[in-house]
Steps between C-alpha positions, in 0.01 A plus 500: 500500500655276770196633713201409304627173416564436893102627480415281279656217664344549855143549294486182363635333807233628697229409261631143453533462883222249655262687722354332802144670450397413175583120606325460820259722276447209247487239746170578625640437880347776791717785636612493789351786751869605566566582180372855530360688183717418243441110563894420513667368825742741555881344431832656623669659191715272305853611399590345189861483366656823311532428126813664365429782245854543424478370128214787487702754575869358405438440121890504410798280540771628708759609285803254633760769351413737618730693777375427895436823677779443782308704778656583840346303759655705795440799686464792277783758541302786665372244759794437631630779770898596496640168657280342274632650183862470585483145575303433113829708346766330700341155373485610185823593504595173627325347247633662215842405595426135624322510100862587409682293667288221322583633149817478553477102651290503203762620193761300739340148479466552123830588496621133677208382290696548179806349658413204586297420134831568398636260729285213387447526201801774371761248350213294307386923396855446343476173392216572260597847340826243378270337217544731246327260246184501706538910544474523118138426528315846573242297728720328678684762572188675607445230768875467590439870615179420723657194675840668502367798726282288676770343696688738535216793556654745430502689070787658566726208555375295182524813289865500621566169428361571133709830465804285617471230228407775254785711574750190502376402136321169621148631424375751253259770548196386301538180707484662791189702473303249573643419815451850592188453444431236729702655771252746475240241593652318734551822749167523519429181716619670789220746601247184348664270808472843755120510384461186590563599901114661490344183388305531917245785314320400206451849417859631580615176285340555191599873500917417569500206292321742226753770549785239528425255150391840315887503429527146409247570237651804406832311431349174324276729263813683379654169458260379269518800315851612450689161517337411108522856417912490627549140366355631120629833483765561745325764609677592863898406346458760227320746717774551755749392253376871326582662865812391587605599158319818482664642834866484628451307861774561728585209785350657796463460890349203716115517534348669834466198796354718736284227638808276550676760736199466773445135444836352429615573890276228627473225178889545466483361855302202407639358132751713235463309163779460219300570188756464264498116556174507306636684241835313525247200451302605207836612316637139480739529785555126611659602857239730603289167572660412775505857648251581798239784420581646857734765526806395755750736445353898466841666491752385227742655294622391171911539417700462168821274559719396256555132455635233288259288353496230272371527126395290213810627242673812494191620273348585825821690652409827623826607317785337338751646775278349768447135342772185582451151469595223774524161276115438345386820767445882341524724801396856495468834749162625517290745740264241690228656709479383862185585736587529847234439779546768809149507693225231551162621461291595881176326351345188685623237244794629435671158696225286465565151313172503400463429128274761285197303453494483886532823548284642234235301630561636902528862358121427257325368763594760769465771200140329434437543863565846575372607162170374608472627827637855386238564243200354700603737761545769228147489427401454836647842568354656228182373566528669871689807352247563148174560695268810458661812353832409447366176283265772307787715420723233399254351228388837427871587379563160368210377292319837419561639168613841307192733444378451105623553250803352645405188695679318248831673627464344849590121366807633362624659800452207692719265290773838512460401919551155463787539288680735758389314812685142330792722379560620882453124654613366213323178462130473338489197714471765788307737389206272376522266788439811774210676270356142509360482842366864443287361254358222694389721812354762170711810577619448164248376211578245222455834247772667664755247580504380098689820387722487833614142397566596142711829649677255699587269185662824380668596774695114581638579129653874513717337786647176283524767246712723717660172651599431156663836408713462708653154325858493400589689121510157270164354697324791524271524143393098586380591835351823460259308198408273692366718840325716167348202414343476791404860574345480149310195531288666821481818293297306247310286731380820633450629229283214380285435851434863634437809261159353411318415780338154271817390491596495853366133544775419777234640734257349402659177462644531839163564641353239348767260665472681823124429492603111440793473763208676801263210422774209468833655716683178415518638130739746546734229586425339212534788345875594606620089409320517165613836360849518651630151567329194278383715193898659480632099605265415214615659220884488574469140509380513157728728401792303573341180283465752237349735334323277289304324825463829629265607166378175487340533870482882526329596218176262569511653840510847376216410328299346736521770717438765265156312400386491834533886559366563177217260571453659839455861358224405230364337790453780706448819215358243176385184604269514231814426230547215643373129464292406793720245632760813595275736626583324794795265667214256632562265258838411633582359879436704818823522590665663138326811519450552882691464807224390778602152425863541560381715800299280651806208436761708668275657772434074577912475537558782655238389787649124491796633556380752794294214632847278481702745654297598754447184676693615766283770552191271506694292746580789769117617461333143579757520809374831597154381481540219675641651820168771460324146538307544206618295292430714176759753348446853476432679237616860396273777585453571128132426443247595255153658573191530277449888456169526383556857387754330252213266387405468144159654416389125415590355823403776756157479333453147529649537851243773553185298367640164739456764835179664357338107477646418823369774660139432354524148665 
């Protein structure tokens, strides 16, 4: 079909063409005897411009999610002779371990990543799991979990803190389910911040930021469903309230760490960390304040002497026979224990008089650093290593599906991956962050990761739960609910946003913000400082002027927001339901329903502030010009060209009838 319209096309181009013979025809002027027979002068040929037929042939949209085809651009293997081939596998080899070696940089850095949130922001962690008034509220102690493992990054350690409080009687269970919940979203800003790293490709960026956010959505969906269903019913307290009573747990051994025997040799070296401060902190202990996050002392030992102490009245004797009185003083033996310090810890601030706000921000900015350069390396490697065959088996295995019937089976299998992979690092932090950058080069589609990242949910919660049976006799019940809690809440969120594939709008709500982040890159940032920093800020501060503000200014909100996307919908499926004034957001300023206008404000200041910045630069090229002697700075060798294969059909025709006049004249 593309043919005959080309045809077509060149048909009527020909007939409207001007020809020379019928004019000098009508004119009535003589021929010229060197015309020949046909009357004509004869004219070298004229070469008119190439129109592009590549809309005539190309009638579809490249799909933008779809996976590249990562294609070898070497020397095929039987090209090469022996030395040839031994060389390729040596450097492969090389590669493969160099791609280790990276990993483990990698899980390192997030490792001293963790530390130093915990550094900076670990004692005010503490500080705000202490307002137990403010915890009552189920929101804000949804949001207390988000900002809570924010800055500290890490699930495990506010989980801990929650078990700790629960266990010592300062917090109850159904109070802390929400916070679990929002641990559960705050762990998930860690691959979003990796994704950011491939924000140089538009098409790698939308993919990883995809593949990265499709948990945050994920997380925040589940939110909004279970936190009014657990708020009105109560629904996850009696639920594993019925298991622990229904089976007869015994206290049992420490979870697996087999990913902190490889890395702990080298981040031991750099920072150790006294956790219990935080905990010490959130329990109401008034001299843990004043204590120093950073671990000084890695050997101690703790001894029972006995000692005479004084009491407040021979009530508090530890026995008649052991209780005397010295005038208005009760004095009594009792077994005081004593810890003894015996070795210093070997790691680099072990003597420094640094405070922990100096340090935590050393040890994040260095983490920040190397976390950055491993993972853009990462994917530099695998871009080198994933080419030709090896990429087409990889994807094959990955992202191709059971035969049918049982193509449904293959989902399920992949969230039973992701939940051992995280139960062997141990830390969904890790697991999501390295799958992240295989999504952005497309060894791993958006599809495929979704189930991974739920499996991985599972698996960061079969370790607390193991972490917890292994809890002392009187706290174990409390603490074992709680990790239950938390393994039950991703059981339902799973079970709500997979088995159905219409229900699995993380995906497509990812994609959709994927699609917006590749246009404007700058709204990912946004992104991160909305969702996980001034919406969370937001709320607690309303939360702590009440609960009555908090209705009073959420629920409007709530509303608001839920308008719009309903709005939106009938916009896009029923427009006809609506009044004509909402079929479309025209009616209200540019910049509320679209983003060009803040793009075009913050592309201006980011060039004012290149263009301020860079005066140097300007400065150094004038100099350079002026000793070439003339007197004009150069310019990159970037330049554009006019293609005219890349033409328009409009313009190359006009182009083509400006040469065909010309060459008349």
């Amino acid at each position: 079909m593309c043919r005959c319209v080309f045809k077509l096309h060149f048909f009527l181009f020909q007939t409207m063409a001007p020809r020379p013979e019928l004019e000098n025809a009508s004119s009535g002027k003589p021929k010229d005897p060197a015309q020949g027979l046909s009357g004509v002068l004869p004219k070298e040929p004229v070469i008119h411009p190439a129109c592009s037929t590549v809309a005539l042939v190309n009638d579809e949209a490249e799909d933008p999610w779809a996976l590249p085809e990562l294609q070898s651009v070497g020397v095929k293997w039987s090209d090469l002779d022996t030395k040839g081939k031994i060389l390729r596998v040596l450097i492969s080899i090389g590669k493969f371990f160099l791609l280790l070696g990276f990993l483990y940089m990698f899980v390192c850095s997030l490792d001293i990543l963790s530390s130093a949130f915990q550094l900076v922001g670990g004692k005010a962690a503490g500080d705000i799991f202490q307002d137990n008034a403010v915890l009552s509220n189920p929101v804000a102690g949804l949001v207390i979990g988000v900002l809570v493992t924010v800055l500290v990054q890490s699930s495990s350690t506010s989980s801990s803190i929650v078990v700790s409080m629960v266990s010592s009687g300062l917090l109850e269970v159904q109070s802390a389910i929400p916070i679990i919940m929002g641990a559960n979203i705050g762990t998930s800003v860690t691959n979003t911040v990796v994704a950011m790293m491939q924000a140089g490709d538009r098409n790698e960026f939308r993919r990883a930021f995809a593949g990265a956010t499709v948990h945050d959505f994920f997380n925040w969906l589940s939110v909004l469903v279970l936190l009014p269903l657990e708020a009105a019913t109560g629904y996850l307290y009696r639920l594993t309230q019925l298991v622990i009573d229904s089976f007869n747990i015994q206290s049992g051994d420490d979870a697996p760490d087999l990913l902190k025997v490889i890395t702990d040799p080298l981040t031991k070296t750099i920072i150790q960390l006294d956790k219990s401060v935080i905990n010490e902190i959130a329990t109401g202990d008034p001299a843990a304040k004043n204590k120093s996050l950073i671990k000084i002392w890695c050997k101690t030992q703790t001894i029972m002497t006995e000692k005479n102490v004084t009491v407040p009245g021979t009530e508090n004797c530890t026995s008649p026979s052991l209780c005397w009185s010295d005038g208005n003083i009760t004095w009594t033996l009792k077994n005081v224990s004593e810890k003894i310090n015996i070795a210093k810890c070997n790691h680099i601030f072990a003597n420094s008089s640094l405070s922990d706000l100096a340090v935590g921000l050393i040890l994040l900015a260095l983490s920040l650093l190397v976390l950055c350069t491993c993972l853009i390396l990462i994917v530099k490697l695998l871009n080198s290593i994933l080419k030709g065959q090896v990429a087409a088996v990889i994807k094959k295995i990955i992202n191709t599906d059971f035969p049918f019937p049982f193509g449904w089976v293959t989902g399920y299998i992949a969230i039973l991956v992701g939940a051992g992979m995280t139960f062997i690092v141990q830390s969904s932090s890790v697991f999501t962050s390295a799958i992240t950058p295989l999504v952005g080069i497309g060894v791993i589609s958006i599809e495929r990761a979704y189930p991974l990242t739920l499996g991985s949910n599972i698996g960061t919660t079969t370790t607390s739960i193991l972490a917890a049976m292994a809890s002392p006799g009187e706290t174990l019940a409390n603490s074992l609910q709680i990790a239950l809690c938390h393994f039950f809440f991703n059981i339902s969120g799973i079970l709500l946003w997979y088995p159905i594939p219409y229900t699995r709008i993380p995906i497509r709500m990812a994609k959709a913000l994927g699609d917006r982040t590749a246009k404007y890159r700058w709204f990912a940032i946004m992104y991160l400082v909305l969702m996980f920093l001034i919406m969370p800020l937001t709320v607690f501060g309303l939360s702590v002027a009440g609960w009555q503000v908090l209705v009073g200014v959420g629920v409007p909100v709530v509303v608001l927001i839920v308008a719009v996307i309903i709005i939106n919908i009938m916009q896009s499926r029923w427009p006809q339901y609506l009044p004509k004034v909402l079929r479309t957001w025209e009616f209200l300023p540019k910049w509320m329903h679209s983003l060009k206008p803040w793009d075009r404000v913050i592309t201006s200041m980011l060039s004012f502030c290149r263009t301020r910045c860079c005066c140097c630069c300007k400065c150094c090229n004038k100099i350079s010009s002026e000793e070439d002697g003339t007197g004009k700075e150069k310019r990159g060798s970037l330049e554009m060209y006019d293609n005219p294969a890349l033409e328009t059909d409009e313009n190359c025709h006009k182009n083509t009838q400006i040469e065909a006049k010309t060459t008349n004249l």
